[in-house]
N, C-alpha and C positions, 0 to 999 in steps of 0.2 A: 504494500500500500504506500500511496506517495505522494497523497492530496489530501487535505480533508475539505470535507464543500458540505449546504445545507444547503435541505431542502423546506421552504416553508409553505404551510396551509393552512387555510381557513377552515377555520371548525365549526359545527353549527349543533353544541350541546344544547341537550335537554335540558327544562328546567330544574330537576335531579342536580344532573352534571355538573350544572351553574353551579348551585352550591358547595358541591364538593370543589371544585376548581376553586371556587373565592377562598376553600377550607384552607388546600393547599397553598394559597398565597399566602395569607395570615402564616401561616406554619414559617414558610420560609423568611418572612419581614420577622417575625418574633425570635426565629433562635438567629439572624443576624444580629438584631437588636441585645440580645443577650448575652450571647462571644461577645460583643464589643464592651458590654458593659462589666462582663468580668475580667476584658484586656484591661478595662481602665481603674478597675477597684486593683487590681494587680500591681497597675503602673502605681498608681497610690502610694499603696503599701510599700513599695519599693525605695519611693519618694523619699518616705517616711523613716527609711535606714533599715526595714525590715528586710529579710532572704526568702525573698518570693522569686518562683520562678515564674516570668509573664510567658502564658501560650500565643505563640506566635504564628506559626505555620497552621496552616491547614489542617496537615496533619493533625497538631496539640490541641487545636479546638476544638476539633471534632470528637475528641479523649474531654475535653475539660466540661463543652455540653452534655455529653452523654453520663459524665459524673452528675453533672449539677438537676441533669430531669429525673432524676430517681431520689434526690435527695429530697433531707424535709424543707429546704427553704424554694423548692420548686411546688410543691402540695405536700399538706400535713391533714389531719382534722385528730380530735381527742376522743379518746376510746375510758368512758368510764364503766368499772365491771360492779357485780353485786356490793360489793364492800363498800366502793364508795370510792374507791383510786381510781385517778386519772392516771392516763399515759398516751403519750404523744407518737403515733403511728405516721411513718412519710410514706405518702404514697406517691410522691413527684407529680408530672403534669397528667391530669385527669383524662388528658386528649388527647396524648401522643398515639394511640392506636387508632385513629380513625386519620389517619396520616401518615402518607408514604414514610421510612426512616431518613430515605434516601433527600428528601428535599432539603431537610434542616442539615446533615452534612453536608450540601452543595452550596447550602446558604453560608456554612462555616469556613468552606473553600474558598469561597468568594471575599470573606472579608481576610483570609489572612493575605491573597491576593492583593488587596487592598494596602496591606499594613506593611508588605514589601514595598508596593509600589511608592508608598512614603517612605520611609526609612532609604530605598536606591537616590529618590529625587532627591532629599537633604541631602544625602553624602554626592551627589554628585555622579552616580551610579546608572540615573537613569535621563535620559535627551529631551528636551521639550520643555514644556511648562509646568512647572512646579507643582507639584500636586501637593495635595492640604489632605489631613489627618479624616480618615473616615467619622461620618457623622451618620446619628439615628437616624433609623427611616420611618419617615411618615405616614401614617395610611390614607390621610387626603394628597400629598404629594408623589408618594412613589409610584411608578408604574407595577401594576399588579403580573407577575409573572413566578416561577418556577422553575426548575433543573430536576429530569430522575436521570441517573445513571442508566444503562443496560445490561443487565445480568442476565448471564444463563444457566440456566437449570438442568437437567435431563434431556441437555440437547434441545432445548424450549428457552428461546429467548425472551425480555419479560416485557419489550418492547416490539410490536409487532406491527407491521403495516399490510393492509388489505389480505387479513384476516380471512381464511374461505368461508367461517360462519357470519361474518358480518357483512361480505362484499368487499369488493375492490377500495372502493373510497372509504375509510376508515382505518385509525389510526387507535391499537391497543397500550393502553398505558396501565401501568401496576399500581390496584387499590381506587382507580378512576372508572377505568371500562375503554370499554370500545365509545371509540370521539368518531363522530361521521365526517368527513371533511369534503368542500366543495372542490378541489380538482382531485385531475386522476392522477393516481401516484403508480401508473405502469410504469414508468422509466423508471421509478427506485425500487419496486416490488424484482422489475427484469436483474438491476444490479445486484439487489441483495442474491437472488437466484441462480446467476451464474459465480457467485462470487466476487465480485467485482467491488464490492464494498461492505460493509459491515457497522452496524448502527454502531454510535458510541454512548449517544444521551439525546433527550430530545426534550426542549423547553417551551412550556405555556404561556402564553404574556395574551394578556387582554388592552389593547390598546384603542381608543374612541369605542369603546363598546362592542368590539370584534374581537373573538380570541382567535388565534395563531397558535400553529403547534409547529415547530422548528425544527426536523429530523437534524440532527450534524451526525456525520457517517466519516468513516473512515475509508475513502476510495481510492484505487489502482489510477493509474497515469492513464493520462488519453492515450488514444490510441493510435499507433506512431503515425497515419496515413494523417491525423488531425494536428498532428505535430510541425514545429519548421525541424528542417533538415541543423543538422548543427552544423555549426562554423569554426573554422581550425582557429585558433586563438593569434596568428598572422595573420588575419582576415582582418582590417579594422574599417572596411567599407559596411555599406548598406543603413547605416543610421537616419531615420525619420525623424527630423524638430516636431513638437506639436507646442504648437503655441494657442493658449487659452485667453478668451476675449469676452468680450461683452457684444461688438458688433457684430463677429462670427464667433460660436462658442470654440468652435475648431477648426482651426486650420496646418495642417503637418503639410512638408514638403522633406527633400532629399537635401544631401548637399551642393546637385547642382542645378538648385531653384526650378527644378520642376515641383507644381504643387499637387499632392499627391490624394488628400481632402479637403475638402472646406462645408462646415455644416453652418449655415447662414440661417437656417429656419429652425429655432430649439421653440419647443411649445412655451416656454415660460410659463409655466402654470400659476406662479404667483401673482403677475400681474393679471392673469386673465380672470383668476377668482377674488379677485382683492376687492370688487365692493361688493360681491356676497360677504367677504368674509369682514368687512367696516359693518354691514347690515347687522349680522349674525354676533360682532361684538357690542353694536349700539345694544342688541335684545338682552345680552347677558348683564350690561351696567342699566337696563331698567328694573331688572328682576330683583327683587327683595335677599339679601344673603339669608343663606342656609334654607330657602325655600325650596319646594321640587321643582317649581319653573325655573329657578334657575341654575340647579343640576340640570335640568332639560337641555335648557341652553347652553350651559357648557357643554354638553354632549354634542349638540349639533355643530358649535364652532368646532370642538374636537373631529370630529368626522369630517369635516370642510380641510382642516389641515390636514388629518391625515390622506387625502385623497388627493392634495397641492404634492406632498410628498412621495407618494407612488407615483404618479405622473412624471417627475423630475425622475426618479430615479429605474424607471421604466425607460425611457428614453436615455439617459446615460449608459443604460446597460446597452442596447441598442448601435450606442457608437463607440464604445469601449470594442465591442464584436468586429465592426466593420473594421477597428484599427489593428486588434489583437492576429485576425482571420488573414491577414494581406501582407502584415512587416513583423520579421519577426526580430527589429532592433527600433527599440522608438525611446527619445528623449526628452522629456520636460523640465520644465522650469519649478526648483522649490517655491512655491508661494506660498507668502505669508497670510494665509488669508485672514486670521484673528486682525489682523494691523489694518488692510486692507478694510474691514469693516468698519473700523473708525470712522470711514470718512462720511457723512450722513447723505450723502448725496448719491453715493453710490452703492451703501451698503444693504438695499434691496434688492438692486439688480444684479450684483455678485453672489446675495445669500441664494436668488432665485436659479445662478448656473447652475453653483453647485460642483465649482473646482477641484478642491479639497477630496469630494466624492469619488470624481470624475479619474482621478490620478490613482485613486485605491483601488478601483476595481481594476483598470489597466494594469496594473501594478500583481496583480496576484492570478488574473486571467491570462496573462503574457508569463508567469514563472509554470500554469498549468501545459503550456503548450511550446513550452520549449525554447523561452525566446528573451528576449534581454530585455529591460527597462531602468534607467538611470535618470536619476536628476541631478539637473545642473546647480551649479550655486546660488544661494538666492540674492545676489549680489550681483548676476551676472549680464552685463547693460545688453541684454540681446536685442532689444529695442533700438538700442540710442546706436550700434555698431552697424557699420557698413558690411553686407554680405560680398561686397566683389574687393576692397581692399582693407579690411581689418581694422576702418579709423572711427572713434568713436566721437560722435556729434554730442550734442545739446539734448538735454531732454524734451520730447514730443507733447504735445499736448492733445487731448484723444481728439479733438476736432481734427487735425493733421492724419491722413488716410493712405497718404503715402509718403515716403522714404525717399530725401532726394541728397545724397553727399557731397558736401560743397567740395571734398578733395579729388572724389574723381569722376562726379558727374552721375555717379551710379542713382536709378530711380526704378524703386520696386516700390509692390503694396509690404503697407507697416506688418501685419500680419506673416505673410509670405516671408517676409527678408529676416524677421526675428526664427520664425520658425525654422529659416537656412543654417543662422546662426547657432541655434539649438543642435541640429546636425553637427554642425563644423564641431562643434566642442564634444560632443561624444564620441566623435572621431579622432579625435585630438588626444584627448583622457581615457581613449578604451583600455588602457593598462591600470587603469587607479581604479576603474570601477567597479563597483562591491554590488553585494545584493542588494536588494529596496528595502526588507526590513532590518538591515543595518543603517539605515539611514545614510547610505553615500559615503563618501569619503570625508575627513575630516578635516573643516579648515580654520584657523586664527584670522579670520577677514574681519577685520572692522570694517568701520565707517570710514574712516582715513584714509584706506588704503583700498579700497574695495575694488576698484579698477586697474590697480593694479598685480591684485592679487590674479585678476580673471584670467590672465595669461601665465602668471607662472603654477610651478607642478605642484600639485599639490602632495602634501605630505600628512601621513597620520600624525595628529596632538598627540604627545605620550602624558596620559594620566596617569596620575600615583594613588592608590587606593588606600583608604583608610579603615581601621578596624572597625566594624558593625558593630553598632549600638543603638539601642533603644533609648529615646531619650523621651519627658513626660509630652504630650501634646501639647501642652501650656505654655513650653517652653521655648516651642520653637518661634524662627525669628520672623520678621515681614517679607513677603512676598517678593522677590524680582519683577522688575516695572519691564513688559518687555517692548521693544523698538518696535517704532510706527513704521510702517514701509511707504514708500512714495507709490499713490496709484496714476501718479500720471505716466509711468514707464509701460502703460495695461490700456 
């Protein structure tokens, strides 16, 4: 096996099932809610000079719940006999058996996930923006969802899809039942069948009022005729720029300015629904708080976004295929999109591309089919540089639609010419370049030097790692302010 990919579906439980699924979400929001709070009585006591050992991993949580729901501070009640003595009987949590076991350790999973992901970011461990100390989750704010693992039994897996007692569309989960689901799940019934993949866990989330059942399977490689042919590592031709826009979402070329796509017509789903969805928020600030009309109401704005959001991301899948299917070397530009959204003017019609998106699914659809994907630095003037002699101009302003070089006269579209340059440099650095979720090669560019650095080789930073330590949540320090990006180079 050599992929892992999911499959999702829409479920359309009984009202039974309703409840049971709402059971299991509480299950899995309360034993997060509960690891966390005995990570932090932990941290406490720790605080405090005492020799406590805080559970950390996954693993330890899953050990520390499982102590803490059988104990008397999880369910107790008092047992008095003829005599007249009391005695104090634990019986732990009164509902853990009308619920998978399996949720509440996924839930435990999930937060120690979590408490890595802070402890890597403070020390410096982990790339990006700084992540903040896991916090309780809320039952008006979290999204309601679930994880069971897949166990097998007697050769009876405990996770079943189209079931021959229930039909094709139906999806067997343990302690829930048979979930009916609206499409046909023959391509993954066929995979599991021949072997070709093998479920690993499969998660429930109810989001605008629709639940989803999430297969994630463990699957074999495409199949090599779906594959690109590899290329000897002397090969440093064939690289496609894609440069990502506003006025065309996409446009890739080669590096000798042939252009190779251009999608000029993206549905933009958010502006098309944007005064249902001003409509549909005026109805929810008339509604009285905590009334059912206006739960109603947020349901229906919820449903409006969620269907702005399938749209966009139905159509990115769309042309991520056309790009993935045709070149099997394609290069982008890191964009900062968080910075990018600063700017008030813009930051609707960027959130509505959907760049960020657009770059991850290329990203992981191009590593299934054999084929390379890199980004360039985000510093790198592919905009502002000449595609026929190397010189880098002025910055452009987005009304300017074409590209003209006051040094040698060269005159392309702004789109096209950046997107050449996007090539040239993947061609240029095909020796430095890493996998995509390594995040590229690593560079020291400021501000300062950022043009000049675009030219020279780039070198790995060497980090010195620091000894791991848990330190109290309270103590840690403020945030990093991170840097605005110029959207006028877009």
């Amino acid at each position: 096996m050599g992929r892992f990919t999911a499959f999702r579906f829409t479920a359309d439980p009984s009202p039974s099932q309703v409840v049971v699924l709402v059971r299991h979400t509480g299950a899995a929001r309360f034993a997060f809610n509960q690891c966390l709070a005995l990570v932090k009585d932990a941290l406490d006591a720790k605080h405090r000079g005492g020799s406590v050992v805080v559970p950390w991993s996954g693993f330890d949580l899953i050990n520390a719940f499982n102590s803490w729901k059988c104990s008397a501070q999880a369910g107790r009640h008092f047992v008095v006999d003829s005599a007249g003595s009391a005695e104090i009987v634990a019986t732990g949590l009164s509902w853990r058996a009308q619920v998978c076991q399996q949720v509440c350790e996924e839930a435990a999973v999930d937060l120690g996930r979590a408490l890595t992901a802070w402890a890597d970011s403070r020390w410096g461990k982990r790339p990006g923006r700084r992540v903040g100390f896991p916090t309780f989750k809320r039952k008006s704010r979290t999204q309601p969802s679930f994880r069971i693992r897949c166990k097998t039994k007697a050769g009876r897996a405990s996770i079943r899809v189209g079931d021959p007692t229930a039909g094709p569309r139906s999806i067997c989960l343990p302690r829930i039942g048979v979930l009916r689901v609206r499409e046909d799940t023959r391509r993954l019934r066929r995979m599991i069948r021949t072997g070709r993949a093998h479920i690993r866990y499969a998660t429930a989330s109810c989001r605008a009022g629709r639940w989803t059942i999430t297969v994630t399977m463990e699957a074999a490689d495409l199949h090599p005729a779906r594959q690109h042919p590899p290329r000897p590592d002397a090969d440093r031709g064939g690289w496609v720029g894609i440069d990502r826009g506003l006025t065309a979402l996409v446009v890739a070329a080669d590096t000798t300015g042939r252009q190779r796509l251009r999608v000029t017509d993206p549905p933009r789903p958010l502006r098309a629904a944007l005064p249902r969805l001003r409509r549909l928020s005026r109805q929810v600030t008339r509604k009285q708080r905590g009334s059912r009309n206006r739960a109603e109401a947020v349901a229906r704005l919820a449903r409006a976004h969620h269907r702005v959001a399938n749209v966009r991301r139905h159509f990115l899948h769309k042309v991520a295929n056309r790009l993935v299917k045709t070149h099997d070397r394609l290069a982008l530009e890191d964009l900062y999109t968080a910075g990018l959204l600063r700017n008030r003017r813009l930051a609707a019609a960027i959130s509505d591309a959907g760049w960020a998106e657009l770059a991850h699914i290329i990203g992981y659809k191009q590593r299934w089919r054999g084929g390379q994907a890199t980004r360039a630095p985000r510093w790198y003037p592919s905009t502002r540089m000449c595609s026929a002699c190397r010189t880098i101009g002025p910055a452009l302003p987005l009304s300017i639609r074409i590209f003209r070089c006051d040094e040698c006269g060269h005159t392309a579209d702004r789109d096209v010419n950046a997107a050449v340059n996007l090539a040239v440099w993947a061609e240029q650095h095909h020796a430095q370049t890493r996998d995509p979720e390594a995040r590229g090669p690593v560079t020291n560019a400021s501000r300062g030097n950022a043009l000049a650095s675009a030219h020279a080789p780039v070198q790995p930073a060497l980090m010195t790692e620091e000894p791991h330590r848990h330190e109290h949540p309270r103590r840690q320090g403020r945030p990093r302010r991170a840097v605005s990006h110029d959207p006028t180079d877009y």
